[in-house]
N, C-alpha and C positions, 0 to 999 in steps of 0.2 A: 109385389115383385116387379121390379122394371125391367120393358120390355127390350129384347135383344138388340143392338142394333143391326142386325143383319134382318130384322122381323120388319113387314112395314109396318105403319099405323095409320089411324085416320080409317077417311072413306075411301080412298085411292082416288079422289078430285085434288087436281093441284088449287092452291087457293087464289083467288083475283086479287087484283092489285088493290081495293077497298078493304083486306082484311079478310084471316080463316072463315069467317062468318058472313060477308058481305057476297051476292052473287045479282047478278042483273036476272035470272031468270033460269027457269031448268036448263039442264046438264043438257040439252038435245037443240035447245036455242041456238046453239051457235058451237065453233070450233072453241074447246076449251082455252083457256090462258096460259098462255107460255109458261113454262118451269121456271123458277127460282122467279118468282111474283114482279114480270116484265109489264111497265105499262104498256096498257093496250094504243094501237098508234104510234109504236118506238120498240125501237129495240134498247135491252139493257144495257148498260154502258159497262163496258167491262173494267176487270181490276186494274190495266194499266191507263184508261181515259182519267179513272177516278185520281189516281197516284199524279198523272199530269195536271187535274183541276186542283186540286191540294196543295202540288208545289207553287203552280202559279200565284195560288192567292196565298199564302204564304212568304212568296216576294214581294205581292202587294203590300204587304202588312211590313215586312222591313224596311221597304224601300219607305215607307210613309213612316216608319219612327226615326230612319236616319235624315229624313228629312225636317223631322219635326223637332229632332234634337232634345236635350235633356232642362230645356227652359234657360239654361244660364248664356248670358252675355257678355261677350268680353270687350271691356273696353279698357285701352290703352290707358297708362298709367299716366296722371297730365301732375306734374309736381309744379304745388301750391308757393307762391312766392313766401318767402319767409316773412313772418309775421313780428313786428316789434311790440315789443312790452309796452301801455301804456305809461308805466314807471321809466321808464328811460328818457329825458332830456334829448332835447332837442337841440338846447342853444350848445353851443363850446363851452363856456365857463362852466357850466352847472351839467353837463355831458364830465367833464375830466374831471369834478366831484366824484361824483357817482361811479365813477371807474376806480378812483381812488379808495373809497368803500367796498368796494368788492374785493379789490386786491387786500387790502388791511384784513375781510374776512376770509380769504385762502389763506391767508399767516394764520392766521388764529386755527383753522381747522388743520392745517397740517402740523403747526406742533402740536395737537391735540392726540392726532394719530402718530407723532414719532411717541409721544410718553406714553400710547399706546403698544406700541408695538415690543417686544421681546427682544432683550438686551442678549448679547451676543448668539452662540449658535442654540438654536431650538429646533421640534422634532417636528414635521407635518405629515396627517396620514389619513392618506384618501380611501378611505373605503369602496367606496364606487369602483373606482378602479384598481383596488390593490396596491397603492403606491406608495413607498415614502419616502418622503423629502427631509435631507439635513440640510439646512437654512443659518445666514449669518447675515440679517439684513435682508436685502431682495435677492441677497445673491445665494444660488443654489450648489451645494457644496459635493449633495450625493443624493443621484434619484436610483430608487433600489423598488426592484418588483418585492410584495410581501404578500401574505395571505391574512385577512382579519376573519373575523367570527361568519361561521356558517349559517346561523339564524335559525336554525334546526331546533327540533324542540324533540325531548327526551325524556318521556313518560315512566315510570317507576309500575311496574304491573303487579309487585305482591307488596306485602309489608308497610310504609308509608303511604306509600302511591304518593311520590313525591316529584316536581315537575321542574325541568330545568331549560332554558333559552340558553343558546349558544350564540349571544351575540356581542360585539365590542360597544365598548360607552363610544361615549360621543360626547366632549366637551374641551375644555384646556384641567389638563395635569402636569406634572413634573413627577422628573425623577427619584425616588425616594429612597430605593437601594440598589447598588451596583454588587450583580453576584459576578464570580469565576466558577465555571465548571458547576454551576448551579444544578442540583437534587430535586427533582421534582417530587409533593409528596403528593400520592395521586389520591383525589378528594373520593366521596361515594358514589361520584356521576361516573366515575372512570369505570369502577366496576360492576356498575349497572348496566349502563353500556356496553360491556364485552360478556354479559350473562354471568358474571362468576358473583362467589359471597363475598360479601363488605368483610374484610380484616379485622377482625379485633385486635391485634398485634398489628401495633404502629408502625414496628421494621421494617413489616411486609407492604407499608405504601409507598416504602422510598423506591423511585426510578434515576438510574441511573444514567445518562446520557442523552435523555429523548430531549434537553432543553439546549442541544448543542455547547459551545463552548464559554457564551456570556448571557446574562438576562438583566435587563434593566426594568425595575419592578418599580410602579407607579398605580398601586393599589389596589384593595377590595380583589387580591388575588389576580389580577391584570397585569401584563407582563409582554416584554418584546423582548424575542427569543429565538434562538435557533431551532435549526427542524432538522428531523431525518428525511423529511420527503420532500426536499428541494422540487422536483420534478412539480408537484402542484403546489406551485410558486406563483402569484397570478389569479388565484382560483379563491373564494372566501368557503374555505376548507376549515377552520379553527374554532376554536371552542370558545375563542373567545378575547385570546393573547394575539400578538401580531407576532405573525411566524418570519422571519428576514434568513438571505443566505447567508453562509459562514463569508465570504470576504465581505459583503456587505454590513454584518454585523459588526466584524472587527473596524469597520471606519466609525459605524454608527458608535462605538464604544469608545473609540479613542478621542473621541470630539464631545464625550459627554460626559460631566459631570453630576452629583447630587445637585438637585435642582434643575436641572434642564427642563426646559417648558416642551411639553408636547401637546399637541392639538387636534384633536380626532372628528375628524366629518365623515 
C-alpha cells in the first residue's frame, strides 16, 4: 500500500546535500541542513536565478551557431572566358572552310527534320498539363484546356479480380475513325466501378450522350471526346480518352481528317 501523501515518511531528518544517506555526523552536531537539500555555505538558487542561467547560456549557444554558420561559402560567380575548340582554324582560309562545313551540316539536319516533321494540321497533347494543341507547322491553330487519363488503378473485388490503369498512351497515333453523336458502349470497368452487375444484354451497355457531340477514335479503345463535366477541364480526371470542351471540340473536328497525326507526352 503506498503511503498517503499527506502521511510523512522517512526519519523526519531532512537530508544533506551528499545525499539521503550521506550525513557528517550525529543529528546533535550541528544545526540541521536547510530543507529542499541547500548547499551548506549558500543558499539555494531559486526557480527564477535558474530560468535566468538557462536563458543566458542558451543565447550563448545561438549566438555561437549564427556565428558559426552553416559551413557554406559564397563566392561570387567569376565567368570563365569562352573556351575555343581546339578543331577550329586559326588562319582565314582554313577558318571560312570549316564554317562552310558546318553550315552544309545545318542544311542537312534541318531538311532532315522538316521530312520529319507532320504534314499539314496534326493533334498535340500534353498530359502534364492538360493541353491540346491543333498545329499546322510551328504555327498553333487552337490551344484548348482538356482532361487525359487519371492513372487510378481499379481493382475487381469478386469474380475475376480483374485490374484496370486508367491511363492515356503516350506516343504518335492518327486518326482512324471520325464519329457524330458517338454511342459509347460502356466496357466491364464502367460497371465495376459504379458497383452494379456486368450486363449480359449488349443493349444495356449503350450510353447515350456521355461522349458529347464528336469523337475522333485512334485506337485500342482511345478516343478524344466530349464530356459532360466541362467544369474538371484541366484536371487528369479520365479513364483514359482525352476529354476536350464542346467549342473546342467542334474546331478540333473541322480541321481533322482520317489520318490526322496526333502526338501524346
Amino acid at each position: 500500500m503506498e503511503p498517503s501523501p499527506s502521511s510523512p515518511t522517512g526519519n523526519g531528518r531532512a537530508p544533506t546535500a551528499g545525499g539521503p544517506d550521506r550525513s557528517e555526523g550525529p543529528a546533535s552536531a550541528g544545526p540541521p541542513a536547510p530543507a529542499g537539500g541547500a548547499s551548506r555555505g549558500g543558499r539555494a538558487p531559486s526557480g527564477r536565478r535558474i530560468g535566468t542561467i538557462a536563458a543566458a547560456v542558451a543565447g550563448v549557444a545561438l549566438l555561437t551557431a549564427l556565428l558559426a554558420g552553416t559551413g557554406y561559402y559564397y563566392e561570387p560567380y567569376a565567368e570563365q572566358p569562352l573556351a575555343v575548340s581546339s578543331e577550329v582554324p586559326s588562319d582565314a582560309r582554313p577558318l571560312q572552310q570549316y564554317v562552310a562545313r558546318l553550315r552544309g551540316r545545318q542544311r542537312q539536319l534541318s531538311a532532315r527534320l522538316d521530312a520529319l516533321a507532320p504534314k499539314g494540321v496534326y493533334i498535340v497533347i500534353d498530359q502534364t498539363q492538360n493541353r491540346l494543341y491543333l498545329k499546322r507547322a510551328s504555327e498553333t491553330l487552337l490551344q484548348a484546356v482538356c482532361s487525359a487519363g487519371s492513372g487510378m488503378v481499379l481493382r475487381e473485388s469478386t469474380g475475376k479480380k480483374r485490374e484496370w490503369v486508367f491511363d492515356s498512351p503516350r506516343g504518335r497515333f492518327e486518326v482512324r475513325t471520325m464519329l457524330r453523336d458517338p454511342v459509347w458502349r460502356k466496357p466491364d470497368w464502367a460497371f465495376v466501378e459504379e458497383s452494379q452487375p456486368i450486363p449480359k444484354n449488349p443493349a444495356d451497355r449503350l450510353d447515350y450522350g456521355t461522349l458529347g457531340e464528336f469523337a475522333l477514335y485512334f485506337g485500342d479503345g482511345f478516343m478524344i471526346h466530349g464530356t459532360l463535366y466541362e467544369r474538371l477541364l484541366g484536371r487528369a480526371v479520365s479513364h483514359g480518352c482525352i476529354r476536350v470542351g464542346r467549342d473546342d471540340l467542334r474546331k478540333v473536328w473541322a480541321n481533322s481528317r482520317i489520318g490526322t497525326q496526333i502526338y501524346i507526352y
